[in-house]
Structures are given as C-alpha cells and as structure tokens.
C-alpha positions as CSV (number, residue, x, y, z in Angstrom):
1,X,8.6,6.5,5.6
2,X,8.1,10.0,6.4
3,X,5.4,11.6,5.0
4,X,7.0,15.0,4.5
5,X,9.9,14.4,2.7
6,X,9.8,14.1,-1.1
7,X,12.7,12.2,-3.3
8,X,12.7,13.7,-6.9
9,X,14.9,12.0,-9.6
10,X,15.3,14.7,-11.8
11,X,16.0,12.9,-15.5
12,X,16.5,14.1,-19.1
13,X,17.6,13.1,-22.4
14,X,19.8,15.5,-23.9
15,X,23.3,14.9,-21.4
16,X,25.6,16.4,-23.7
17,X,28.2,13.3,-23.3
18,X,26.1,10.2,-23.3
19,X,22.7,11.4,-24.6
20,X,19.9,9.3,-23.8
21,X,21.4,8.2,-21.1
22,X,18.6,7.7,-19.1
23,X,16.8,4.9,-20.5
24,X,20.0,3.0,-21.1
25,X,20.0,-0.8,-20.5
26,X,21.4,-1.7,-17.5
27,X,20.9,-5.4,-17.0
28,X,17.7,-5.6,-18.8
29,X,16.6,-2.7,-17.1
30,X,16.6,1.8,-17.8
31,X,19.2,3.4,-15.4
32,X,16.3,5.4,-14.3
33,X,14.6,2.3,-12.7
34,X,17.6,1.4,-11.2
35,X,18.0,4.8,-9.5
36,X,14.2,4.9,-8.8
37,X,14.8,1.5,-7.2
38,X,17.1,2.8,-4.8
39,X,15.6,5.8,-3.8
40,X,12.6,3.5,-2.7
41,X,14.2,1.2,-0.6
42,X,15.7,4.0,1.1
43,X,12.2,4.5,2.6
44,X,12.9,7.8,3.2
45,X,9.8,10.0,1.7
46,X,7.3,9.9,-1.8
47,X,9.7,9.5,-4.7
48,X,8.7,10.7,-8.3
49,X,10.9,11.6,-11.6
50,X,10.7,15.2,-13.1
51,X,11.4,14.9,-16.4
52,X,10.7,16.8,-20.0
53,X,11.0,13.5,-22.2
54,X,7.6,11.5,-22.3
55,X,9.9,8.3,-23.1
56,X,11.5,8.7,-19.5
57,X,8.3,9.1,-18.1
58,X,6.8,5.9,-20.3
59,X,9.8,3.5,-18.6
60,X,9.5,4.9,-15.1
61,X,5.6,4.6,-15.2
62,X,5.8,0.9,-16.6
63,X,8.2,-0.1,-14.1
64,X,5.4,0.8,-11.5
65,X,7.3,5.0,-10.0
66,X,5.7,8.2,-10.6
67,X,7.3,10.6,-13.0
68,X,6.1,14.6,-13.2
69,X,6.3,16.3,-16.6
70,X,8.2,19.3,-16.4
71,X,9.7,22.1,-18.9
72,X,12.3,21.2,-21.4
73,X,14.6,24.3,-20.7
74,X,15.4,24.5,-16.6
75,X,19.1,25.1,-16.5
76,X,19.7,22.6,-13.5
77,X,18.2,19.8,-12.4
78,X,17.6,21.6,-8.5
79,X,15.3,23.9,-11.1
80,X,13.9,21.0,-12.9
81,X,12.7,19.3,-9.1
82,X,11.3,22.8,-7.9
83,X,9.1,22.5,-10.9
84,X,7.9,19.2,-9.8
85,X,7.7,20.1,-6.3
86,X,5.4,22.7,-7.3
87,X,3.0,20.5,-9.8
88,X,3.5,17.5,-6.7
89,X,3.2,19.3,-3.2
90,X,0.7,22.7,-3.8
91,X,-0.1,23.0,0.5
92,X,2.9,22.3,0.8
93,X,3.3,19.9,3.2
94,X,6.6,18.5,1.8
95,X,9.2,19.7,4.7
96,X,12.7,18.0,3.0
97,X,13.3,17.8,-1.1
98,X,15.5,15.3,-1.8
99,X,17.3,15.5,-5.4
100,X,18.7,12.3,-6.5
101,X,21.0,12.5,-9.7
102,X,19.4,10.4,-12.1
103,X,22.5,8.5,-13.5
104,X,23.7,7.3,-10.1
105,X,22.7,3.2,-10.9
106,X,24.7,1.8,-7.9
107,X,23.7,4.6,-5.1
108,X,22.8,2.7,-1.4
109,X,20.0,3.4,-0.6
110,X,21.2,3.6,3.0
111,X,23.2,7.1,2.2
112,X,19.9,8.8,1.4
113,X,18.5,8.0,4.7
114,X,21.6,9.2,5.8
115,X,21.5,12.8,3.8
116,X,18.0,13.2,5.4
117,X,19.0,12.2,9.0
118,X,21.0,15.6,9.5
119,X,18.1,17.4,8.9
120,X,16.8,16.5,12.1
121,X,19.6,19.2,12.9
122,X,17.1,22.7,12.7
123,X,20.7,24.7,12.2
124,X,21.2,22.7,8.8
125,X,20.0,23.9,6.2
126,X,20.6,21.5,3.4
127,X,22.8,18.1,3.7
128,X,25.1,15.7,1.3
129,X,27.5,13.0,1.2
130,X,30.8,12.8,0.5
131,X,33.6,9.2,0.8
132,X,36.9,9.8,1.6
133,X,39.6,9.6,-1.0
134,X,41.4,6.2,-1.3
135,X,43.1,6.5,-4.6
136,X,45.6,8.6,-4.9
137,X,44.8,10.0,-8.6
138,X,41.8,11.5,-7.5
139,X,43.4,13.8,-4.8
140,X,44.5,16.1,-8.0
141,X,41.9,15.3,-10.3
142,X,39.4,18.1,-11.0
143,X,37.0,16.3,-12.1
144,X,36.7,14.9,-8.8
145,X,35.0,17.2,-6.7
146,X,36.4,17.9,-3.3
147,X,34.6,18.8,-0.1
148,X,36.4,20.7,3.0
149,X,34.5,20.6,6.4
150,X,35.0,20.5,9.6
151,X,34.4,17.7,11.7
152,X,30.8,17.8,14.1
153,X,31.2,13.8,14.6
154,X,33.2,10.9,12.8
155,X,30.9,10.8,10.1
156,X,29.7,14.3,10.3
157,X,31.1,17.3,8.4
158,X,30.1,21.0,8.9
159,X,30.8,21.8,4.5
160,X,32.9,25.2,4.4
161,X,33.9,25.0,1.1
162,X,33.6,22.8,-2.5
163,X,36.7,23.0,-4.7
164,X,37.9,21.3,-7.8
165,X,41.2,21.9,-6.1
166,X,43.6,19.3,-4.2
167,X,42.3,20.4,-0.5
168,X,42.2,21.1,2.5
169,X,46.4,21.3,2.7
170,X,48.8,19.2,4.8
171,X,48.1,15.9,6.1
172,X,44.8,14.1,6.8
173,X,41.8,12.7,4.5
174,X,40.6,14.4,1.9
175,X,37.2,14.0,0.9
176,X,35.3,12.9,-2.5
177,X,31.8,15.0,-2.7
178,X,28.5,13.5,-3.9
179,X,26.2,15.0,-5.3
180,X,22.7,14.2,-4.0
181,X,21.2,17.2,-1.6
182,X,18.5,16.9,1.3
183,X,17.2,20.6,1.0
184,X,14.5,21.9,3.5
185,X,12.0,23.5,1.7
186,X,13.0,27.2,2.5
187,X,16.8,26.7,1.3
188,X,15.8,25.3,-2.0
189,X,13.4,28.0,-2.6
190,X,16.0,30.7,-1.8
191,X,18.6,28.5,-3.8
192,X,16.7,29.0,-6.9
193,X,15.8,32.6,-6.6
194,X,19.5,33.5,-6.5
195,X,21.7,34.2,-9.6
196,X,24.4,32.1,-9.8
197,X,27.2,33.7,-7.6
198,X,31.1,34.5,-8.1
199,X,33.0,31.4,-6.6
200,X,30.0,29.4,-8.2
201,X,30.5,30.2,-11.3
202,X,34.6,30.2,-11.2
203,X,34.4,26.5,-9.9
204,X,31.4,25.7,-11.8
205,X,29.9,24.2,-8.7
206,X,26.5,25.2,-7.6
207,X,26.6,24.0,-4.2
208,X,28.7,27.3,-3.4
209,X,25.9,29.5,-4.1
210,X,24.1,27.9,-1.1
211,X,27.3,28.5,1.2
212,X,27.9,31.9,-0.5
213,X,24.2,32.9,0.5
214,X,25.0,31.9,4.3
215,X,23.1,28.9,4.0
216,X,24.6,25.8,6.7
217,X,25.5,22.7,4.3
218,X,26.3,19.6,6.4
219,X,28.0,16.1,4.8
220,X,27.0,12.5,6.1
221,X,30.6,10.4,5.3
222,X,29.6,7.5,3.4
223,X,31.5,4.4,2.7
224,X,32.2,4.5,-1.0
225,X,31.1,6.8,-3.8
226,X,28.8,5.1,-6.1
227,X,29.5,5.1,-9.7
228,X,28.2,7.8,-12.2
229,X,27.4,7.5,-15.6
230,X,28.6,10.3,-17.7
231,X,30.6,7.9,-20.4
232,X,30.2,4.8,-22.4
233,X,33.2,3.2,-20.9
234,X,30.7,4.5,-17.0
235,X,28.1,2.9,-18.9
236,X,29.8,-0.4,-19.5
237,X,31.6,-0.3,-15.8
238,X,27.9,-0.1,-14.3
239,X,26.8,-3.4,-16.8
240,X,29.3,-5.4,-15.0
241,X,28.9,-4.2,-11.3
242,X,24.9,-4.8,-11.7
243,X,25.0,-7.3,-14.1
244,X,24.4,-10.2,-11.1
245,X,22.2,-7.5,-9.2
C-alpha cells in the first residue's frame, strides 16, 4: 500500500433519482461498505468517505472505514473529496487522490490499482477506466458515456475526448467510460479552481474541463464495467449479482 495515495468515496444522501441510496441494503450490507470494501482490497492507498450525512458516516464507521465530514452544498463530488483531502492530508503528503463513486457496489478492486498504475507515467496528469462496448444498444445510447483515445499499449489509451455521442467513426471498438479518476494532487487542485468550461458544460461531462485545460487524461481498459446504481430496478440488479458475495 502506498503511503501517498489517498482513496476518497465521496457519498451523499440526496441523489435525485434513488435518494438515500447510499445506505441501501445490499445483501445485508449499506452500498457504501460494499464500495469501501473494494476500494480496500485494492491496497492501493488510505481510504476514507467524505460525506455531509452523519447516517453515512454512522454505517461506514461501524463497519470498521473512516469517513470525513464535509459541507452539505459542494456541487460535485471531485469538490466534496478536495474538502476531505484538505481536513485528511494538511502537509500534504498525499501525492495521487483517488475518487471512487460511491454507488459502484460491484467495482474490482484490481481496476483501481490499475487507474493508479498510469500515474507512475510523470506526463499523466490524471487517469480512468473505460471497457469496451459489447452490446450493441449502448454504442448510441447517451447515457452511456463514450471515451475516444488513442492507443499507448493494448490496454492503454491517451483520452482525447469524452462524448455522449456514438464515436470515434468507422470501424473498430468503441469504448464505455468509467468514472473513477486517479488525480495527482496538482491536477485536482487546478480542476477545481476552474469554472466549468464550454464542451463541459454542452456534454454535461466534467472530465472535459480537465482536457479543455490541457491537462493529459490517460484510460486503463478494464474487462467489464461494473454496475451502477442510479435506479431501483440498478438497485435490485446489484441484490442478485452480490446476493452469494
């Protein structure tokens, strides 16, 4: 475990489609220890939940994690882990932030240690993951966020762009993002002192302020996208998949 990279699990109540998400059973267990479980058997840094809701905090405490208290009105989670950051790491010895999206119960823990491996790279700036498209719906779905890069290895991409759009054009893979970054410390701190900027906010996809900024974004390709939990009918999907976990 490296002792200068932090995980932070940023967690709230109020998601406008499934509130209270977080603290959802799941097999007898919150989502939020689910995803806390994971990000500590990646063995990749510290990991701790920023949250606002004292009932978060309660359930991650009891199940043996760390959570940080933060304010109730950051408009993004990458705000809501700079916060904690802040309270967790004041000399600043934390070197990589990673932010793991708190309603990802079924994430390997193996693709964080794979986010934070490209850092080793001193030209990237921040990294991700992405899977490549296998069913054919999701190659025009919007919802389904799409990430063009150029190849730097078989499972390496350089990130040029983030669309909601079918692309890149022509034949070849396409590739499904996910959204859990490995920042270095500088790019998150420049993240979140910029507005949002133009292609950002037409996509609605904050990566693109990072590549609008000039900021390097590379993409460890994963195996599978693992399931998030935005609905009920997520909700009752990610019952059955852990239910014999």
């Amino acid at each position: 475990m490296a002792d200068d990279v932090l995980i932070l699990i940023p967690a709230r109540m109020a998601a406008s489609r499934l509130p209270g998400k977080p603290l959802a059973d799941i097999a007898g267990t919150p989502m939020i220890v689910h995803v806390l479980r994971r990000a500590e058997a990646a063995a990749a840094g510290e990991v701790a939940v920023a949250t606002d809701s004292p009932e978060i905090a309660a359930a991650v405490e009891e199940a043996g994690g760390h959570a940080v208290m933060t304010r109730a009105d950051h408009p993004s989670g990458s705000d809501r882990i700079f916060e904690a950051l802040a309270i967790m790491d004041p000399r600043r010895q934390a070197r990589v932030i990673v932010n793991v999206q708190g309603d990802l119960p079924t994430l390997d823990p193996a693709d964080i240690a794979a986010a934070v491996a490209l850092i080793a790279d001193p030209a990237v700036d921040v990294a991700t993951l992405a899977a490549e498209i296998t069913r054919e719906e999701e190659r025009t779905n919007p919802h389904v966020v799409k990430v063009v890069g150029s190849p730097v290895t078989p499972s390496r991409l350089r990130a040029l762009y983030f669309t909601r759009a079918t692309a890149p054009y022509g034949e070849g893979p396409l590739y499904h993002h996910i959204g859990l970054y490995a920042y270095r410390r500088q790019a998150l701190e420049k993240f979140v002192a910029l507005p949002p900027s133009p292609l950002e906010r037409r996509e609605k996809l904050e990566q693109l302020r990072l590549l609008e900024a000039g900021m390097r974004i590379d993409v460890a390709v994963v195996k599978s996208v693992p399931l998030g939990v935005d609905t009920s009918e997520d909700l009752a999907l990610a019952r059955r998949v852990l239910a014999n976990h």
